[in-house]
N, C-alpha and C positions, 0 to 999 in steps of 0.2 A: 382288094384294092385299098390303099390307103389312103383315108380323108385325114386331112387336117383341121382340127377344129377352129375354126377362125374366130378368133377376141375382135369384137366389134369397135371397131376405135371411137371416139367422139371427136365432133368437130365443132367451129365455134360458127354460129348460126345467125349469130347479129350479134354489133357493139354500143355500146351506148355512154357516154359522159359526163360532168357534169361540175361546173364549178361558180362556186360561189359570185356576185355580183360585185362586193366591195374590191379593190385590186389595191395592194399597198407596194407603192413604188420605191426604189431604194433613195429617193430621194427625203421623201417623207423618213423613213429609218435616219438617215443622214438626222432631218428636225429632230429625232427623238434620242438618238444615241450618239456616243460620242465615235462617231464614223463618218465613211464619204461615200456617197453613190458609186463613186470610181473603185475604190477599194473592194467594195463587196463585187462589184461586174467581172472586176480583174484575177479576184480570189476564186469566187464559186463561178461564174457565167451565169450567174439569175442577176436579171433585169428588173423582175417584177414577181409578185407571189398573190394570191386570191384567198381571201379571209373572211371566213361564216360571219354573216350576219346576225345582230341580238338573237336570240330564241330561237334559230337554226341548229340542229341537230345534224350527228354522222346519221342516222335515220332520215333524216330527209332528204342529204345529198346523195344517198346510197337509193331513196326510192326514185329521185329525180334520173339518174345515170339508168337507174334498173330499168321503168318505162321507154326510155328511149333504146335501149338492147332490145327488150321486147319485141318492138315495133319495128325494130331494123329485122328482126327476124323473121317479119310477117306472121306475126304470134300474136296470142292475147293472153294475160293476166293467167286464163283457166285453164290454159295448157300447163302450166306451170308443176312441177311435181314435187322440186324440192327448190329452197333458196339456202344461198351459202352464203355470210356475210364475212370478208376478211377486215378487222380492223383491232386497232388495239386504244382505239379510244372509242368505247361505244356512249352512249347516251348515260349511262350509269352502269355502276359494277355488276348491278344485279337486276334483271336478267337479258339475257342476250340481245344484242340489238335488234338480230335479224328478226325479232318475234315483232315488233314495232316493223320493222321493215317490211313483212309479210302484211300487217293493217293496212298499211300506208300504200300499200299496193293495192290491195283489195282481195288478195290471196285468198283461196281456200284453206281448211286444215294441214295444207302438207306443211310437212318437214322444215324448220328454218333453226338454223346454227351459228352461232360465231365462230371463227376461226381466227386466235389469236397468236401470231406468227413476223406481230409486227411488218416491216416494209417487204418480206417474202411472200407475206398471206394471202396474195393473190395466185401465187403459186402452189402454196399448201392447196388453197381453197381447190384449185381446180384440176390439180392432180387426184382431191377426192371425188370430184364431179365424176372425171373420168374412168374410174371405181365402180362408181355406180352407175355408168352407162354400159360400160365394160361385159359387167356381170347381168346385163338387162333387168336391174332393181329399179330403176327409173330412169326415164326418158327425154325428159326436158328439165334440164334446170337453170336455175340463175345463179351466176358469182358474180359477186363484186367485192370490190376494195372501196372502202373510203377511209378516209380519217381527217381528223380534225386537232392538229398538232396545237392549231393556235389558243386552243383551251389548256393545254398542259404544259406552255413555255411561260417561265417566270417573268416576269413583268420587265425583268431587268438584264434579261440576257439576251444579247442584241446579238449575239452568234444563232440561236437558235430561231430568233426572228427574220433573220437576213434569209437562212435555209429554206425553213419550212413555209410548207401552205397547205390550204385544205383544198380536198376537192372528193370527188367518188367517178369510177367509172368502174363498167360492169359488160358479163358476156353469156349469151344462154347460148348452152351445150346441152349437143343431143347426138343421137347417134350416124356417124358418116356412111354411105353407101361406096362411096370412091377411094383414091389414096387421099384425100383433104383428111386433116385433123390432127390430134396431137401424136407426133410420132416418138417424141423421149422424157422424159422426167427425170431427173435428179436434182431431188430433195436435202438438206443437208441441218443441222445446230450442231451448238456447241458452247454448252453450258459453263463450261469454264469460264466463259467469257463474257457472261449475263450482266456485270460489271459494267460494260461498257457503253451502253445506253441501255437504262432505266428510268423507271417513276418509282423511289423506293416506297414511298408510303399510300396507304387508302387500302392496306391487303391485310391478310391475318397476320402478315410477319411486324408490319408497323401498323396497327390503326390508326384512323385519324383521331390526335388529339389535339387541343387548343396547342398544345407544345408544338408536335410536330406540322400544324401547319404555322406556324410563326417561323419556324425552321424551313417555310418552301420544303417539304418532302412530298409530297402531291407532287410536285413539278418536274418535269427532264431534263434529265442528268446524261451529259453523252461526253465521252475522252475522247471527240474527235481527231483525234494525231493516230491513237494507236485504230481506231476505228478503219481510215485510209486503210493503213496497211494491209490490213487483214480482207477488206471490200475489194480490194485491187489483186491480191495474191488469191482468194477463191474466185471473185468471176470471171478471169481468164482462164483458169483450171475448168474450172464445171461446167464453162460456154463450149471447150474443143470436147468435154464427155458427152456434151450433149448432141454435141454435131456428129459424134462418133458413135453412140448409142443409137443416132437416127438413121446411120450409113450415109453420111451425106459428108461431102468436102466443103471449105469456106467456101469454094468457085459457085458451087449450088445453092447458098446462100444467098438471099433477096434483102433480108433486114435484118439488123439488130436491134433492140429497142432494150437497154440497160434501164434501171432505175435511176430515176434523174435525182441525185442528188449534188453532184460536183464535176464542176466541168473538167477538172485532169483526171480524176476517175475515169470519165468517158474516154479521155482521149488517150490515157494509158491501156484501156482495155481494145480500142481501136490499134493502136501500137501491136502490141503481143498475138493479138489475133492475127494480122496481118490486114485489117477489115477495111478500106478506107469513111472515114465520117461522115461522107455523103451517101453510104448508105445504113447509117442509122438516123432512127426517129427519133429526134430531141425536143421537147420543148420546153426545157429546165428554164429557161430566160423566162420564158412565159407563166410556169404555175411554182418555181421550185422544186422542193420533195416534199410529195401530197403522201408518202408511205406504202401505205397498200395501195393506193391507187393512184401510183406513178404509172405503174407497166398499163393498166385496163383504159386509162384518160388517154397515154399517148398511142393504144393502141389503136383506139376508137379514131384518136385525131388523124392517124395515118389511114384509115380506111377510108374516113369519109372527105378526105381530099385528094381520092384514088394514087394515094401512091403504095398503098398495100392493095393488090390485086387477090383477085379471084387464082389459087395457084401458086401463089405468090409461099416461101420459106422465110418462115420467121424467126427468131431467135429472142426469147425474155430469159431475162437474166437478173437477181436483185438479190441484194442483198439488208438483214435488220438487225431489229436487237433480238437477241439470245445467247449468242449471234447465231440465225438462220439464213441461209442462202439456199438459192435455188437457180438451174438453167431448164427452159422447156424449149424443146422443137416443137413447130407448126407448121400443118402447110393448110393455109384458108382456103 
């Protein structure tokens, strides 16, 4: 007789969120740049963006998001086996955040990594969770995305301040008994094009010197024109591999949840999909692009105001700098 080995899939066990207190309205930007609240609502669809507090750390909104995952999972801290931290602005260069984020937890000695993947890295991040649930290497883990954009935008670039904000949200995976969990991955870069949103200095290629930071090279550099193009041409492509990877039609489809970063972005990818907008989770008005933890914040917000069910198909989708893009099917 012939058995089939069955790959254990993972599923996502509880969500959790988490964003900063201070809230800068485009009104305020309007005071500070030479813009208008209307201009920035009309161009991107953000309303508002949520900005770290003094002395707040991607490590503290990554453990804030993380506990409330936990605890939706009906978990505690010491089940914990590995954490995974997606972001590309961690607390300092050196060493990974997630090790702060494992104290700040109260973790045990397991496993904790950054994954630095930019606005995708929530994808990265949990396509390896799923790895290692996969392979029965461990059992319970934490991912999250956070970042903290508003430490690496130049004082003076009021495009990158209208965009961004910070925030963390997070999801512990473990392994599914049912069809619930992650059912497709495609993962994607494309180095050629590392160009297009960077921090060129603070690395071995540029260190920092008195020079280069008088130069702003510490600070984010993005060619948002050609960036469009390319965010809108791979995630309509990698959103229909992903649905097709999963055996599933859009009709089976329950959500989309893109990366929030621009509202014709969205509504082009709603377009080409055939998807209509009222079934995806948006809440770009509300936090911006939080980066890595666009897709885990809005994912959390549609759970916990049950319009992502038990059952329910999901679709993340995101695109960063490298450029890396990714699409993941889900069924919670």
């Amino acid at each position: 007789m012939h058995h089939e080995h069955v790959v254990p899939r993972s599923r996502i066990l509880g969500t959790g969120s988490y964003l900063p207190e201070r809230v800068v309205t485009n009104l305020e930007l309007e005071e500070r740049f030479e813009t208008t609240a209307s201009w920035i609502e009309k161009h991107t669809g953000i309303l508002r963006r949520h900005v770290a507090g003094e002395g707040e750390t991607t490590s503290d909104m990554a453990a804030a998001a993380g506990r409330r995952a936990i605890e939706a999972a009906g978990l505690s801290v010491a089940d914990l086996d590995l954490i995974i931290l997606a972001t590309s602005t961690g607390d300092s260069p050196l060493p990974a955040s997630a090790v702060h984020l494992q104290q700040k937890l109260g973790a045990d000695l397991i496993p904790a990594f950054d994954v630095n993947a930019s606005s995708t890295g929530f994808l990265y991040g949990l396509s390896i969770a799923d790895q290692f649930v996969a392979t029965g290497t461990y059992k319970t883990i934490l991912v999250v995305g956070a970042d903290c954009p508003s430490r690496i935008i130049r004082p003076a670039d009021r495009t990158g301040a209208a965009l961004f904000g910070d925030g963390a949200g997070a999801v512990v995976v473990g392994p599914s008994h049912d069809d619930r969990g992650i059912l497709s991955c495609r993962i994607h870069a494309d180095g050629s094009l590392a160009g297009l949103m960077q921090v060129p200095g603070g690395g071995t290629a540029e260190p920092m010197t008195v020079e280069a930071l008088e130069k702003g090279r510490h600070y984010l550099e993005v060619d948002g024109r050609e960036l469009y193009g390319v965010t809108v041409k791979h995630l309509t492509s990698y959103s229909m591999q992903a649905l097709k990877a999963a055996r599933l039609t859009s009709a089976e489809l329950n959500w989309v949840i893109p990366l929030q970063a621009n509202m014709k972005i969205v509504t082009t990818i709603s377009q080409r999909l055939g998807f209509p907008l009222s079934r995806f989770v948006l809440n770009l008005a509300e936090c911006g692009n939080t980066m890595a933890a666009s897709l885990p914040i809005a994912l959390d917000e549609g759970v916990r105001d049950d319009r992502v069910q038990d059952g329910h198909t999901v679709l993340l989708t995101a695109l960063g700098a490298g450029v890396t893009w990714g699409a993941m099917m889900v069924r919670m």
